[in-house]
DOROVO-411988 format. One line per field, with one value per residue: residue in one letter; x, y, z of N, C-alpha, C, O, CB in turn. Coordinates in steps of 0.02 Angstrom, whole numbers. Each point is the difference from the previous one (the first is absolute). Glycine has a CB too. Layout:
residuo <- A|...
n_u <- X|...
n_v <- Y|...
n_w <- Z|...
ca_u <- X|...
ca_v <- Y|...
ca_w <- Z|...
c_u <- X|...
c_v <- Y|...
c_w <- Z|...
o_u <- X|...
o_v <- Y|...
o_w <- Z|...
cb_u <- X|...
cb_v <- Y|...
cb_w <- Z|...
//
This chain:
residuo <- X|X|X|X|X|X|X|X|X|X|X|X|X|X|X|X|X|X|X|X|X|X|X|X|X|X|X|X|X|X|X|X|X|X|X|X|X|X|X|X|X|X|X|X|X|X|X|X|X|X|X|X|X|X|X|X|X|X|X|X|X|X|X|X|X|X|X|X|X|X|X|X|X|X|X|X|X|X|X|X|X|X|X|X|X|X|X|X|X|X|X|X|X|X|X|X|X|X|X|X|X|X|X|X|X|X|X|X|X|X|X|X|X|X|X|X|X|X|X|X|X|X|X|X|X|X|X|X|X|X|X|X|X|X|X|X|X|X|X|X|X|X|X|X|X|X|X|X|X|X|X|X|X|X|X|X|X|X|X|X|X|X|X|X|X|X|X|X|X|X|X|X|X|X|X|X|X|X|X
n_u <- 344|62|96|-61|-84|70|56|-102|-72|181|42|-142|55|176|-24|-111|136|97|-130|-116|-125|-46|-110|78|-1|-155|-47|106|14|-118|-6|54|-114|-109|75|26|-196|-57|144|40|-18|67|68|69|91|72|21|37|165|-88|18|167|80|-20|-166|-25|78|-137|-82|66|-15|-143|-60|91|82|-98|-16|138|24|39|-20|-167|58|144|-49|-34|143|70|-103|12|128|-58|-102|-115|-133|-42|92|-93|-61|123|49|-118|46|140|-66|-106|99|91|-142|7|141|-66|-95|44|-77|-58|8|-156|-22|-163|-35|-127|-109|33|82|32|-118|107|-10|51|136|54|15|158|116|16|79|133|62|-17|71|140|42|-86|-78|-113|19|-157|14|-149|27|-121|66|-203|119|-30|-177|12|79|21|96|88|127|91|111|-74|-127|-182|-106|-123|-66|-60|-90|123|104|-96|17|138|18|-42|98|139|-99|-61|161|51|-154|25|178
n_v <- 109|-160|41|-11|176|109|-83|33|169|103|-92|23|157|-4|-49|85|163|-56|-25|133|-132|164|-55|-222|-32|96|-70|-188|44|-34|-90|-89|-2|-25|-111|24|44|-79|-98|-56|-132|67|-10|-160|-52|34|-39|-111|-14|-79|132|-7|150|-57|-29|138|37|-67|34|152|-43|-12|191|132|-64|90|128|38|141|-166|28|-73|-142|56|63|-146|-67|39|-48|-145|-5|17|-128|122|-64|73|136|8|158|-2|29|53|45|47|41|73|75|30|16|78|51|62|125|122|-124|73|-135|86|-169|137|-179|17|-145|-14|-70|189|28|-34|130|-35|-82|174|54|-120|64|115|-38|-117|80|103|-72|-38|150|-118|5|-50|-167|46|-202|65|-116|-11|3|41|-5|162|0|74|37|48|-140|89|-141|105|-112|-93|103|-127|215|-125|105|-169|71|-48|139|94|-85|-34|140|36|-116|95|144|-71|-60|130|56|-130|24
n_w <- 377|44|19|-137|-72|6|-170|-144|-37|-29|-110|-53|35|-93|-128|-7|34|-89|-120|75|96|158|-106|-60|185|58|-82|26|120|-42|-67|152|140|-38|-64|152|68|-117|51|213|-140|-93|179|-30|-110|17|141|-83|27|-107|-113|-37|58|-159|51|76|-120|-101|101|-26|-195|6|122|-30|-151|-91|105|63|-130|-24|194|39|-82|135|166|-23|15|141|134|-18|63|160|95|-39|-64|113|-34|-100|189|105|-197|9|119|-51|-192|64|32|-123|-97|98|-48|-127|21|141|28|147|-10|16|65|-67|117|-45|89|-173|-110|51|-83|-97|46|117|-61|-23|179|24|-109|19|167|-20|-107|101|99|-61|-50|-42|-94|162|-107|76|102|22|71|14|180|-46|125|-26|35|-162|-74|-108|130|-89|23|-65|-41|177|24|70|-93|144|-33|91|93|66|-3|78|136|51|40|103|24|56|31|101|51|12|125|108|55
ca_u <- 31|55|67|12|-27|33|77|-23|-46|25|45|-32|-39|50|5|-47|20|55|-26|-35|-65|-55|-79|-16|17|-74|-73|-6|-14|-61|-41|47|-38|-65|-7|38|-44|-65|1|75|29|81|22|10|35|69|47|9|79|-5|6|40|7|-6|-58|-42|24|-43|-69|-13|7|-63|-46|1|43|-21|-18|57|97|43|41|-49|-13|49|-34|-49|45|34|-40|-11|67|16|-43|-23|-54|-49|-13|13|-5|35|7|-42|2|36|6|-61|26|39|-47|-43|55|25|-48|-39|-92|-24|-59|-42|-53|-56|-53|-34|-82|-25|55|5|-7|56|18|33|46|46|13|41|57|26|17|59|62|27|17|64|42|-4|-73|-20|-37|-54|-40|-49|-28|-58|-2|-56|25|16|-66|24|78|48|78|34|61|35|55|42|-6|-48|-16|-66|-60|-64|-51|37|45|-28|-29|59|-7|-35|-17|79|-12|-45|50|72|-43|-46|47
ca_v <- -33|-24|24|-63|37|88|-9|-30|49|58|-4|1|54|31|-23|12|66|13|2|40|-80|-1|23|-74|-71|10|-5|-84|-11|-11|-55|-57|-12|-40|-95|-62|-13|-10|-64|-1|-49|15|49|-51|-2|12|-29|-55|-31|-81|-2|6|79|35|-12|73|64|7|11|81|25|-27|30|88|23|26|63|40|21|-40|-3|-20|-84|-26|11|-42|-52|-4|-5|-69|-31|36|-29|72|10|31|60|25|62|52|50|62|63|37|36|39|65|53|34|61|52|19|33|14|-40|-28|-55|32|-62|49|-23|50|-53|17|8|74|13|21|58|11|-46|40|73|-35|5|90|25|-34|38|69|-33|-45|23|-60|-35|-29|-45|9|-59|0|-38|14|-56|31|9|61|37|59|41|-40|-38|8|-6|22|-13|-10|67|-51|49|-14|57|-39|-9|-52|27|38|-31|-18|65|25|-50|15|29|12|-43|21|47|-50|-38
ca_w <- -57|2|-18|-58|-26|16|-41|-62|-30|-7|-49|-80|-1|-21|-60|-54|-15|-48|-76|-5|-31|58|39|-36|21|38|-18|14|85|25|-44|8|46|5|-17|47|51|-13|-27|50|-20|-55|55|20|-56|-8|60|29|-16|-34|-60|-41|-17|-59|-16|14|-29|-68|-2|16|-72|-54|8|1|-34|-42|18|53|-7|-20|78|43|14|-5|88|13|-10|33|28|6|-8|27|53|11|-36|37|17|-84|-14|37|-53|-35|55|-1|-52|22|42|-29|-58|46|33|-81|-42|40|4|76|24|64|21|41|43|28|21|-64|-59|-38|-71|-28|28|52|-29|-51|40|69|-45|-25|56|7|-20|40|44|-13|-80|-47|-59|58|-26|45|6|67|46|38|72|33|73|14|29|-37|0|-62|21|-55|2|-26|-3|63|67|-16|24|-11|0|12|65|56|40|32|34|41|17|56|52|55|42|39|52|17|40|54|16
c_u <- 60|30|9|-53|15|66|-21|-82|40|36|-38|0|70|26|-32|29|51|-31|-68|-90|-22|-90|-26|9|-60|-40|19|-2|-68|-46|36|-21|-68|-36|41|-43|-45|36|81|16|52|49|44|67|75|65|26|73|6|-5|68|11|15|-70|-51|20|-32|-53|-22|18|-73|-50|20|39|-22|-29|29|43|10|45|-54|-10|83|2|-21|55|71|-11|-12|44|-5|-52|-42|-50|-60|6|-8|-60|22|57|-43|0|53|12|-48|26|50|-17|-20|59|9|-46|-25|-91|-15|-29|-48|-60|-56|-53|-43|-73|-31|47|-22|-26|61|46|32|71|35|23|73|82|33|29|67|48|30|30|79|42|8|-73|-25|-35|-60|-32|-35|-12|-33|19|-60|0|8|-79|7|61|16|89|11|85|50|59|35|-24|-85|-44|-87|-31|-74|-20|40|71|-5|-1|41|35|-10|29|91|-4|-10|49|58|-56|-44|64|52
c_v <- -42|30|-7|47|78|-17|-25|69|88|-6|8|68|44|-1|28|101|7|-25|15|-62|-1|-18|-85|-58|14|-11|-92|-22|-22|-49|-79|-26|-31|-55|-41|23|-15|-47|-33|-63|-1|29|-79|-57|-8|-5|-68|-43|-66|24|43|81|21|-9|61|45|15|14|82|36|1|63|81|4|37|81|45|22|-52|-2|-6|-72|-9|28|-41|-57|-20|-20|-80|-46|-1|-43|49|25|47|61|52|84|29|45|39|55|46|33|45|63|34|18|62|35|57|58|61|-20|-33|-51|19|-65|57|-89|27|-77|-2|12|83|9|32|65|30|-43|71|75|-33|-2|52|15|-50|18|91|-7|-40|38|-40|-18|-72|-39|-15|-99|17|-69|14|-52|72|-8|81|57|58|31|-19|-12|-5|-10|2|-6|-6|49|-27|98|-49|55|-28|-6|-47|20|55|-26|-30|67|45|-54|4|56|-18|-30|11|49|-41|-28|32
c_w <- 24|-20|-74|-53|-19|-58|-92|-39|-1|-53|-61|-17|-36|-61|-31|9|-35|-79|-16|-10|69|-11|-50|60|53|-26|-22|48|28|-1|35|96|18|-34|39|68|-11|14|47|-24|-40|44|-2|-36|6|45|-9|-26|-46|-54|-23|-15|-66|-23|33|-35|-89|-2|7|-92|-37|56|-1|-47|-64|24|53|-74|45|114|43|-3|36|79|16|1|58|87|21|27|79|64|29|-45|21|35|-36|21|40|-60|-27|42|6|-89|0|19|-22|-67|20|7|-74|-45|49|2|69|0|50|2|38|-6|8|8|-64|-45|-28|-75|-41|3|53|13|-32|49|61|-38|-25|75|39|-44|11|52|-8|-45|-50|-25|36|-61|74|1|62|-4|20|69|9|77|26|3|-59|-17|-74|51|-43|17|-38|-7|86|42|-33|22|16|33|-9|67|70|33|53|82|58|35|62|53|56|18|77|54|26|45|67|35|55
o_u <- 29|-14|26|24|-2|9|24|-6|-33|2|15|24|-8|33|25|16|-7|8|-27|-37|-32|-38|-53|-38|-42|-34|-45|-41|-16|-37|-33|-15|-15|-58|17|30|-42|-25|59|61|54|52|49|54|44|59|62|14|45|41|14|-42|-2|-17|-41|-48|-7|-27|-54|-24|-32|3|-37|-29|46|9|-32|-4|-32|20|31|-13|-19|9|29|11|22|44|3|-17|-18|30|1|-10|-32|-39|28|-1|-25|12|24|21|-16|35|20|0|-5|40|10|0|-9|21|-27|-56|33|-36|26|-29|13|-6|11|9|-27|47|-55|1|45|61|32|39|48|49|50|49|59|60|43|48|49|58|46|60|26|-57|41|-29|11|-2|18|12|2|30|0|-48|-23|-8|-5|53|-27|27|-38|34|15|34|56|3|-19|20|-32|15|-53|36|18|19|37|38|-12|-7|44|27|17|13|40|5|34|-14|-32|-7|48
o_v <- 22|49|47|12|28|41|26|31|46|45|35|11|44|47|31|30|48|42|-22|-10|-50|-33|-29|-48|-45|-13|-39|-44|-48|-27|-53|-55|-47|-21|-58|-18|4|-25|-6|-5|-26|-3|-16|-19|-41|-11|-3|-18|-15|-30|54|31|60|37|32|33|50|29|26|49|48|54|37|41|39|51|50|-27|-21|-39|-26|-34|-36|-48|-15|-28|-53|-27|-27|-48|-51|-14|-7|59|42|21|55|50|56|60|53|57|59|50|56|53|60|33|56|48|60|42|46|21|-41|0|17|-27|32|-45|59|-60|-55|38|15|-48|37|7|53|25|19|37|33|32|-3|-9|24|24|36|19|11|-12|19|21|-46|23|1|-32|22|-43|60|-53|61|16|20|56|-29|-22|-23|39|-22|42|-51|50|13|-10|-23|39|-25|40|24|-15|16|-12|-1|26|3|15|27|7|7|-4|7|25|-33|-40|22|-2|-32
o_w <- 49|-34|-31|-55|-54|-45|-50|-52|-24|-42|-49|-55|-42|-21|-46|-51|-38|-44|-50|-48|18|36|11|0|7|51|16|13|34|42|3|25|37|-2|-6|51|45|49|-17|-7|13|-32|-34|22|12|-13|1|-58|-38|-35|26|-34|-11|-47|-32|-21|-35|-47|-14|-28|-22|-29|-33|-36|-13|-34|18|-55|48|44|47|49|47|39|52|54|22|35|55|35|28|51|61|-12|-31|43|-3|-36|2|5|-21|-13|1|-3|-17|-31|13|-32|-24|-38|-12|-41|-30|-15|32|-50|54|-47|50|-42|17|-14|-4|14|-23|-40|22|5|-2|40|33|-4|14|17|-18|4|37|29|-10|-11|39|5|-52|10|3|-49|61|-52|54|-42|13|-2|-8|35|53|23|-54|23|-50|40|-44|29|-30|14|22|61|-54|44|-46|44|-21|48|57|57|50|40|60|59|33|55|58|60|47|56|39|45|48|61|21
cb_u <- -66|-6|20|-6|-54|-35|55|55|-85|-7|62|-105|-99|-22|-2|-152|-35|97|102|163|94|134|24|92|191|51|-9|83|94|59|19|135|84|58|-33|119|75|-60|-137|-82|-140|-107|-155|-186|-134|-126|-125|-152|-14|-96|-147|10|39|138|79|31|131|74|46|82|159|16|-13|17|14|-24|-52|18|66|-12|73|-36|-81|37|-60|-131|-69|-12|-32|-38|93|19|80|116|72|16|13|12|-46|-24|37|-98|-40|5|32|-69|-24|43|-56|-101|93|20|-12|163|-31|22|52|48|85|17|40|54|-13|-135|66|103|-162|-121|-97|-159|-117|-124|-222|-170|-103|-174|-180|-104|-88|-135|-182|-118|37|159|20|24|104|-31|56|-76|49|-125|158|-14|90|147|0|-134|82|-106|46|-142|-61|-101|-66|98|151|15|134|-6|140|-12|-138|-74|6|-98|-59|25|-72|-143|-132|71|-67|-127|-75|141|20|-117|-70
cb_v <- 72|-122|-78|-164|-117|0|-85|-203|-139|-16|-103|-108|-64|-58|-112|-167|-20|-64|-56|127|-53|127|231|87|7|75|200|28|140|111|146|118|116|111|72|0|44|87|47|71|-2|40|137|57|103|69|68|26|59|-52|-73|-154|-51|-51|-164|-47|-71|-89|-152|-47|-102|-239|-147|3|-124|-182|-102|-60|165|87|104|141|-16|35|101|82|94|95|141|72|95|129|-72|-38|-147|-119|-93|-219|-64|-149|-114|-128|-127|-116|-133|-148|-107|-67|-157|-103|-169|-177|-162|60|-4|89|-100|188|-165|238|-98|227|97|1|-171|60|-25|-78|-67|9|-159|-90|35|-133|-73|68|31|-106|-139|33|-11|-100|38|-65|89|59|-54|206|-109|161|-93|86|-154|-36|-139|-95|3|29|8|50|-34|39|16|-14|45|-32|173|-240|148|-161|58|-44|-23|-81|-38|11|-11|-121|-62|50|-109|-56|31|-22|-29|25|55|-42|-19
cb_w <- -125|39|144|138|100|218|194|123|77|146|112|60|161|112|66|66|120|150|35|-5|-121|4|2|-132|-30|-3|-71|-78|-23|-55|-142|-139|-41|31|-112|-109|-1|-118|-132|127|9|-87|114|13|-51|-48|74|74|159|106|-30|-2|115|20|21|121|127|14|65|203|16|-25|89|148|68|-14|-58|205|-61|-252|-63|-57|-175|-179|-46|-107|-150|-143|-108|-116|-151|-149|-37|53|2|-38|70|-74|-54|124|5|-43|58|132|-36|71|73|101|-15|112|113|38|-46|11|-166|89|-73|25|-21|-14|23|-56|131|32|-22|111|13|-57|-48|-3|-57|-129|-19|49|-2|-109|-35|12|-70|-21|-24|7|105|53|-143|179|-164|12|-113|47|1|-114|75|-139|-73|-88|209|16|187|-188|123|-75|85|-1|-156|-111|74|-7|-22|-53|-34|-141|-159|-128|-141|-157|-154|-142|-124|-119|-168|-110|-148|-126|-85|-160|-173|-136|-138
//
């Protein structure tokens, strides 16, 4: 994360906890996020210095203002002024993360060659919050590189229990024993 992000997405996060509008300005974050990656040109837009800064700051009024709190549009805004538009998701990321902190909630990235079934999705997710003490938001991924298993990355501590990791594994063994 930037500096500029880490500082601005904490502050927001500090605000929205004092007038209690965490789990509201998260869930616009999100939304807000994934219109400005569908749509990097308005990104663009709003960066761009030639146009007129009370004129971007309207255009952010007329398209999101109706559907943010008053302090997430006025974040965006400040953002705009500010020349930093584009770190609009190293702010989410760091509000993200002192949400997570906040709630106790994990992030786990599982991998595996084949997409899981829901069931096993719901069993993996249970044994991870055992493991963490927290409430594990769960995202899979498929790479059919790993051959089998399951790879699971747990806020950074990485547990694999795929074939290919297996394999490396040995394989440095075999080289530290040959070497």
């Amino acid at each position: 994360m930037t500096k500029a992000g880490d500082l601005y997405g904490q502050s927001l996060y500090d605000l929205a906890a004092e007038e209690n509008l965490t789990d509201d300005i998260l869930g616009e974050m999100e939304a807000v996020k994934g219109i400005f990656k569908e749509n990097p040109d308005y990104v663009a837009l709003l960066s761009e210095p030639s146009v007129p800064k009370n004129e971007r700051l309207q255009l952010v009024d007329e398209s999101l203002g109706s559907s943010l709190t008053p302090y997430h549009l006025n974040f965006i805004k400040i953002l705009i002024e500010k020349g930093l538009l584009r770190e609009y998701s190293a702010c989410y990321k760091r509000f993200r993360k002192s949400y997570n902190e906040a709630h106790k909630i994990a992030e786990a990235v599982v991998t595996t060659a084949v997409a899981l079934s829901d069931t096993q999705l719901l069993q993996l997710k249970e044994k991870l919050e055992k493991i963490s003490g927290k409430t594990v938001l769960l995202e899979q991924k498929t790479d059919p590189d790993i051959l089998g298993g399951v790879r699971v990355d747990l806020e950074g501590q990485l547990f694999d229990g795929s074939i290919k990791g297996r394999l490396s594994e040995l394989r440095r063994k075999v080289d530290e024993t040959v070497i």
